[in-house]
C-alpha positions as a printed Julia matrix, in Angstrom:
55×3 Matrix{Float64}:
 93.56  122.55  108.8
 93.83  119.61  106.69
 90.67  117.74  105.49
 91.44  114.63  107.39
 91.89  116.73  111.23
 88.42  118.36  110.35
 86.77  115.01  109.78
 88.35  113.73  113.2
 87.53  116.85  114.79
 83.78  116.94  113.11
 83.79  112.75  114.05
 84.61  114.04  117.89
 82.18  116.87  118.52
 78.73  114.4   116.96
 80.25  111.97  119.21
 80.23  114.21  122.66
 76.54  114.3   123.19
 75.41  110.74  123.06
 78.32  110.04  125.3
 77.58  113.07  127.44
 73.89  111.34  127.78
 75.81  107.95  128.44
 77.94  109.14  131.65
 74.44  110.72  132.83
 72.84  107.59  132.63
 75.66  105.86  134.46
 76.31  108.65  136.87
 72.26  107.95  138.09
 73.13  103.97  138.23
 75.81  104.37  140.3
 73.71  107.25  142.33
 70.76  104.63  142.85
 73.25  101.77  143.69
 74.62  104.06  146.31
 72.02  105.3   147.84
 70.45  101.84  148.0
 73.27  100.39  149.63
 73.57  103.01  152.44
 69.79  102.15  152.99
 70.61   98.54  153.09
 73.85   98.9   155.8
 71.85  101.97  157.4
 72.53  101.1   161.41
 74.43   97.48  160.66
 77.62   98.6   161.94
 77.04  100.76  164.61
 79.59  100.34  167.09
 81.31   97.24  165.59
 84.68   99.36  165.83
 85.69   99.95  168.97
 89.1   100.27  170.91
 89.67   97.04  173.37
 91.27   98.97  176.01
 88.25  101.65  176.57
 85.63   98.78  175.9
């Protein structure tokens, strides 16, 4: 391999972990935001959709 692909390729694999540890942190974000909002609309549109014909 040429000097310049290992430095890329060294570049790449120091970068994976703090990125790795970045998704985690947004994967929980997006966890807590979703689990709040289901709390929040919890029971807000029960039975708002409903056929006109059967009532």
């Amino acid at each position: 391999m040429s000097l310049g692909l290992q430095v890329v390729l060294k570049s790449i694999m120091k970068a994976m972990v703090p990125l790795l540890q970045i998704g985690l942190l947004l994967f929980f974000a997006i966890l807590m935001f979703a689990i709040i909002g289901l709390d929040f609309y919890m029971g807000k549109f029960h039975r708002t959709c409903f056929r006109n014909d059967t009532g």
